[in-house]
C-alpha positions in Angstrom: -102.4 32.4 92.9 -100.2 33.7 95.7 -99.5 36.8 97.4 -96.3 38.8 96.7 -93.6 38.0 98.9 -89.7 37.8 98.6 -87.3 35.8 96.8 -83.5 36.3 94.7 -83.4 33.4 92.2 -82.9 34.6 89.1 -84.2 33.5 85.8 -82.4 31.9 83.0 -82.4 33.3 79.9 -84.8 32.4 76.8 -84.0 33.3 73.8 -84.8 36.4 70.9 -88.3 35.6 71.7 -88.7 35.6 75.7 -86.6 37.7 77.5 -86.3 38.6 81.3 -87.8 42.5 81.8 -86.2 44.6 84.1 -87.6 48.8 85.5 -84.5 49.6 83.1 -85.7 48.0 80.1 -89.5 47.8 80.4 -89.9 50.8 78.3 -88.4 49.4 75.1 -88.8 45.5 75.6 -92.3 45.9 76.5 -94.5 49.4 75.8 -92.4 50.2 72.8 -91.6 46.7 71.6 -95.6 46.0 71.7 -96.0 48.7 68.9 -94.5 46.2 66.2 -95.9 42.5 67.9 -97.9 41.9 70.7 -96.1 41.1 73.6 -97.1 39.4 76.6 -95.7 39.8 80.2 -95.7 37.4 82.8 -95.4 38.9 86.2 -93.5 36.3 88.6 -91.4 35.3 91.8 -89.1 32.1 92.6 -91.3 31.6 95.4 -94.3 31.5 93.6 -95.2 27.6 93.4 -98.3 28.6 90.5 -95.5 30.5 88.2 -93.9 27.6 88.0 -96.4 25.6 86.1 -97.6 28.8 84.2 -94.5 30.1 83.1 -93.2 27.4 81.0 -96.4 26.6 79.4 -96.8 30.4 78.5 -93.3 29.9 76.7 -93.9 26.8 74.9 -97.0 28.5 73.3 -95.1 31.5 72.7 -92.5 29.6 70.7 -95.4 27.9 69.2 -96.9 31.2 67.8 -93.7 31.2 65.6 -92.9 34.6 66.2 -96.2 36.5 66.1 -95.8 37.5 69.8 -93.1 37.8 72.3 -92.8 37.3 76.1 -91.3 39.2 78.8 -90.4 37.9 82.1 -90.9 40.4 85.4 -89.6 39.3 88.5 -91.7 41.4 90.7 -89.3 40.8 93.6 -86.7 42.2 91.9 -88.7 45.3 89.8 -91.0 46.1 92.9 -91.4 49.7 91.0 -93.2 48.0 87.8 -95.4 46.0 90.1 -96.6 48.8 92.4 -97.4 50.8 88.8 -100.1 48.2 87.6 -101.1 47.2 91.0 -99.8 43.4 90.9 -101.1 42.2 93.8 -100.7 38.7 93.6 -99.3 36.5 91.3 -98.9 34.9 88.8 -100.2 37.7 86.4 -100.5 38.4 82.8 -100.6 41.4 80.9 -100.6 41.6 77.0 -99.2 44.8 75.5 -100.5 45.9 72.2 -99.6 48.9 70.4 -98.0 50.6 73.7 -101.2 49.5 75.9 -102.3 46.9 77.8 -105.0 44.8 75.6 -105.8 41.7 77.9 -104.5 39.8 80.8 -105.4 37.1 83.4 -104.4 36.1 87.2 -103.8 32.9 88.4 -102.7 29.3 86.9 -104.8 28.2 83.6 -104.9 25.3 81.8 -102.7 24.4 78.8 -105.6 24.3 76.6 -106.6 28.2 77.6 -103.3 29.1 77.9 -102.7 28.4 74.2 -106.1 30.1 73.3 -105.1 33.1 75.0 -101.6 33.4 73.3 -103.3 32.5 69.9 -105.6 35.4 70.5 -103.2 37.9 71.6 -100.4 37.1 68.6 -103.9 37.6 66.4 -104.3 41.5 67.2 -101.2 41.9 64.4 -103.6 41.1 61.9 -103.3 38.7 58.9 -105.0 37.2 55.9 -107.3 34.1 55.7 -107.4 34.1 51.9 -110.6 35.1 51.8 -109.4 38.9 52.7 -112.3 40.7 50.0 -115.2 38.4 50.7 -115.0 39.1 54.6 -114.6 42.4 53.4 -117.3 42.7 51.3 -119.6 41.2 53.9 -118.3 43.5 56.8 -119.3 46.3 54.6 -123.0 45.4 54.4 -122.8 44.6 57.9 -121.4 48.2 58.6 -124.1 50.0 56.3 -127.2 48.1 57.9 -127.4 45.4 55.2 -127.3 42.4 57.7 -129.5 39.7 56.1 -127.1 40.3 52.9 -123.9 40.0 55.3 -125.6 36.7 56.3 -125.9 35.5 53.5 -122.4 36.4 52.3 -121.0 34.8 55.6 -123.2 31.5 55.4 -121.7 31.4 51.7 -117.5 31.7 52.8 -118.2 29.2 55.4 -120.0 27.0 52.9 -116.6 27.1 50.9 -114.1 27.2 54.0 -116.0 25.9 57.3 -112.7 26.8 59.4 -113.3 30.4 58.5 -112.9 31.9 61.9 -113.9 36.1 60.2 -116.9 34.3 58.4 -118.2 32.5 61.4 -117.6 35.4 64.0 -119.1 37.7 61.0 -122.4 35.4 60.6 -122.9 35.7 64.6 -122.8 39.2 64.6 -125.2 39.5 61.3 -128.0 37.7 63.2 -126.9 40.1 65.9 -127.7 42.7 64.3 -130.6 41.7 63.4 -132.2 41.0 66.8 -131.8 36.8 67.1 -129.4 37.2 69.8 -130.9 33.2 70.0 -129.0 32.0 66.7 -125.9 34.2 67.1 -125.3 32.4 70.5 -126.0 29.0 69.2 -123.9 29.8 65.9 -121.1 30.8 68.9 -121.6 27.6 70.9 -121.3 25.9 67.5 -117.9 27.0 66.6 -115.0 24.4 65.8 -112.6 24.1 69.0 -109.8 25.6 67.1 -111.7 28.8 66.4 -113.8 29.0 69.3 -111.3 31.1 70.9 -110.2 33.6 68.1 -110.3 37.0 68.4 -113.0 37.2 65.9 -115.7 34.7 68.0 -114.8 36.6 71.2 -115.9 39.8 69.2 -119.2 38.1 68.6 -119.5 37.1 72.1 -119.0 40.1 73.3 -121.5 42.0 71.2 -123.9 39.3 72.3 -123.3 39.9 75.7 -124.0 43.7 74.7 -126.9 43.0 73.3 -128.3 40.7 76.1 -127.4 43.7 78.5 -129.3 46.1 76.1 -132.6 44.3 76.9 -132.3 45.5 80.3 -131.4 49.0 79.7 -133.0 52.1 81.9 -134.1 55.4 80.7 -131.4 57.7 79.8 -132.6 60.9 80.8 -133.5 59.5 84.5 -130.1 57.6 84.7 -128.2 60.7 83.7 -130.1 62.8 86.5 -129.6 60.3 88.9 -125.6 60.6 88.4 -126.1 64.3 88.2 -127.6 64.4 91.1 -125.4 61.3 93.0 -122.0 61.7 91.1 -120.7 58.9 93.6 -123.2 56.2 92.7 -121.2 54.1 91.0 -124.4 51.4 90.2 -126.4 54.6 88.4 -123.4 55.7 86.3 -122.5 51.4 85.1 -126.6 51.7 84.2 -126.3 54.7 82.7 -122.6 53.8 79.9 -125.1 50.7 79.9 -128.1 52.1 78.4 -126.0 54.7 76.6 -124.2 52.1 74.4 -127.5 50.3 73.9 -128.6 53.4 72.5 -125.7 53.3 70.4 -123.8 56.3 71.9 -120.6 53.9 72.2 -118.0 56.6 72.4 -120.4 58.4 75.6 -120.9 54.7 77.4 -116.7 54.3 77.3 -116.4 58.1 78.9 -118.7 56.8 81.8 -116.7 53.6 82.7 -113.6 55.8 82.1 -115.0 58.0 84.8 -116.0 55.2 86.7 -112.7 53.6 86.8 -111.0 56.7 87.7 -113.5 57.7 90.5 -113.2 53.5 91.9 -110.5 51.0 89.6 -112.1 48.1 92.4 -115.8 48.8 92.5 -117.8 45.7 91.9 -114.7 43.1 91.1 -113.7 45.8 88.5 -116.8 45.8 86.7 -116.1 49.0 84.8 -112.8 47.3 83.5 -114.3 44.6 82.8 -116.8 46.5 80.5 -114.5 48.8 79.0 -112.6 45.4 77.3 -116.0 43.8 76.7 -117.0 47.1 74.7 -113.4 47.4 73.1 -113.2 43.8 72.0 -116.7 44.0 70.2 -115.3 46.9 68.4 -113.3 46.2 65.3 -109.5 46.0 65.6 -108.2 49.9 65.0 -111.9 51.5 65.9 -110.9 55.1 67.0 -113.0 55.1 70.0 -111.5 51.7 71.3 -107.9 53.1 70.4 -108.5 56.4 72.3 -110.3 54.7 75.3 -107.2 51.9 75.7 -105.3 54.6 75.7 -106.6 56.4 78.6 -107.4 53.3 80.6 -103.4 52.3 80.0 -102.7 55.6 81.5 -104.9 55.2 84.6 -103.8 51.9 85.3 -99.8 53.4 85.1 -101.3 56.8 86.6 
């Protein structure tokens, strides 16, 4: 990963399906293009040794995805404007867009293995069917309305039939969530086949875990909310306090914190409230009002 510096080469041209991105054009190739697929934007520089390696392999598993997502190349020397906007300070960098927002992203060089996981989870957020669409339906919605031994059970029984099932696996880990054996949803986690270990629907599960495991260590509301009353600047007291709210199960009041948060300090603690705000949005399911409304207002404080 390399600082930004200078460079003129310009790229060559890839196709219908990876295109160079430009300040003219990042509007409609990117924000509004990302309303219809997923599109991912790789943030580079002829200079940069790192982009070099990551760039083709980010296209190759682009292509792979057969469509299902799209790539935009942004030569930050050349659109200095985008780069100053979401505060690309070294490179390479990856942003995904989703529905107009940015959903996920990385910095630095990865390898193929994780570079392919990340492209198969981003081209995922469109949606699709498993074939086994009303069973994981029907088990989410005992899941939903408190019924989690039954959800289990429902789960155990799809994955009997197909193991591969990435909804019933991710769905079983979050059943024995729910139920308080955060020790068998992890090992059910670490269990997963390679080639779903890193679907959107196990990194759901994970996250939820790592919710739970945070839950255990959870302070008093009414004295956390005090203390950030009283010490609207202490940026420790108000990550406790979204904390112990969304362990409390007040989701949409934890997100308003970390929004806060991020607003008052985007850099405090590595970006820990970023960091939180994704954890929290990716355990939610895909379209959940309160993840679509808080990416929405992180996306317009990270462009503000």
């Amino acid at each position: 990963m390399l600082e930004l510096g200078s460079g003129n080469q310009q790229p060559q041209a890839k196709g219908d399906l990876i295109t160079d991105g430009s300040e003219q054009n990042f509007m409609a190739e990117v924000v509004e293009a990302s309303r219809e697929v997923p599109v991912i934007v790789d943030f580079w520089a002829p200079w940069c040794g790192p982009c070099k390696t990551l760039g083709p392999a980010l296209e190759a598993a682009v292509q792979a995805a057969g469509g299902k997502v799209r790539m935009v190349k942004i030569n930050v020397d050349e659109n200095q404007q985008i780069a100053a906007q979401l505060r690309i300070q070294s490179i390479p960098t990856v942003y995904a867009f989703w529905q107009g927002q940015p959903a996920d992203g990385f910095q630095g060089a990865l390898p193929p293995s994780e570079i392919k996981s990340f492209v198969d989870k981003i081209a995922a957020l469109a949606g699709g069917d498993d074939g086994l669409g009303e069973a994981i339906d029907a088990a989410e919605a005992m899941l939903s309305e408190g019924a989690a031994a039954d959800a289990a059970q429902t789960f155990a029984a799809i994955l009997g039939q197909e193991p591969g099932s990435a909804a019933a696996h991710g769905g079983l880990a979050r059943a024995h969530i729910a139920m308080g054996d955060l020790d068998k949803a992890e090992a059910l986690i670490n269990a997963a086949a390679p080639e779903i270990a890193n679907s959107p629907e196990l990194e759901a599960a994970r996250a939820q875990l790592a919710l739970a495991r945070q839950a255990a260590d959870a302070g008093p509301i009414d004295e956390l909310r005090a203390k950030v009353g009283a010490e609207p600047d202490n940026h420790q007291a108000r990550f406790d306090l979204a904390q112990a709210l969304h362990a409390n199960g007040e989701v949409e009041e934890a997100v308003e914190e970390l929004l806060e948060l991020f607003r008052r300090d985007r850099d405090w603690n590595d970006g820990a409230a970023k960091a939180q705000l994704f954890t929290i949005f990716e355990a939610l399911k895909p379209g959940d009002p309160i993840a679509q409304k808080g990416r929405r207002r992180l996306s317009s404080m990270i462009f503000a």
